[in-house]
Residue, then its C-alpha position, 0 to 999 in steps of 0.5 A: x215710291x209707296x210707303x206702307x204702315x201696318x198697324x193693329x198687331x197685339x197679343x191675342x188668345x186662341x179663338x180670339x179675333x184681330x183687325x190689321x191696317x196698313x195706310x199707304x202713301x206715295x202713289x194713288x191708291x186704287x190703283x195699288x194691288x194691295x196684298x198681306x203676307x206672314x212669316x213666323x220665326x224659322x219659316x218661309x214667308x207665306x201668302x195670307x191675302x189680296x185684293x185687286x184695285x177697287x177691291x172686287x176680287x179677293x183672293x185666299x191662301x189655303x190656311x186662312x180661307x173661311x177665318x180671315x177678310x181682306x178689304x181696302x178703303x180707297x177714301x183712306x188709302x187703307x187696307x185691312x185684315x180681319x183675322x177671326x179665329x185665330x190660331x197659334x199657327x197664325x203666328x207671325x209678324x204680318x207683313x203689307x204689300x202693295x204693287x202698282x200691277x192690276x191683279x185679278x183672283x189667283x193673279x194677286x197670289x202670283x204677282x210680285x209685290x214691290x213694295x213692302x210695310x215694317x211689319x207687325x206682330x201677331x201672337x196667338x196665345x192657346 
């Protein structure tokens, strides 16, 4: 099992910038694909980010490329997102996923997370 706590979310204004954590615990670390996912109210659940093992490989989704920086810190067992220029479509309550699986580029974006933080909410005010 891995347990998975998000924290970092607030209320920001447009243009501002956030940074989320996510510790885990329950299983080795650098060996977690580790990835950040969102959901506003009405929405689907969207892809934000991933990151491979030791963090050589990122990979994007479409409205957060350019803005945002996914990276871990395997000495911490942490995950972060740095948000910069944040939108008020960027919205939501940001979800931690984290799967033992060994995922690569577009192979992070794919793969099936089997495990999942609480949440925390992101609100971006214009």
């Amino acid at each position: 099992q891995v347990q998975l706590v998000e924290s970092g979310g607030g209320l920001v204004q447009a243009g501002g910038s956030l940074t989320l954590s996510c510790a885990a615990s329950g299983r080795t670390f650098s060996s977690l694909s580790l990835g950040w996912f969102r959901q506003a109210p009405g929405k689907e659940r969207e892809f934000v980010a991933a990151i491979s093992w030791t963090g050589s490989s990122t990979y994007y989704g479409d409205s957060v490329k350019g803005r945002f920086t996914i990276s871990r810190d395997n000495a911490k067992n942490t995950v972060y997102l740095q948000m910069n220029s944040l939108k008020p479509e960027d919205t939501a309550v940001y979800y931690c996923a984290a799967d033992p699986t060994y995922c690569s580029g577009y192979g992070c974006y794919t793969l099936t997370y089997d495990y999942w933080g609480q949440g925390t909410q992101v609100t971006v005010s214009s």
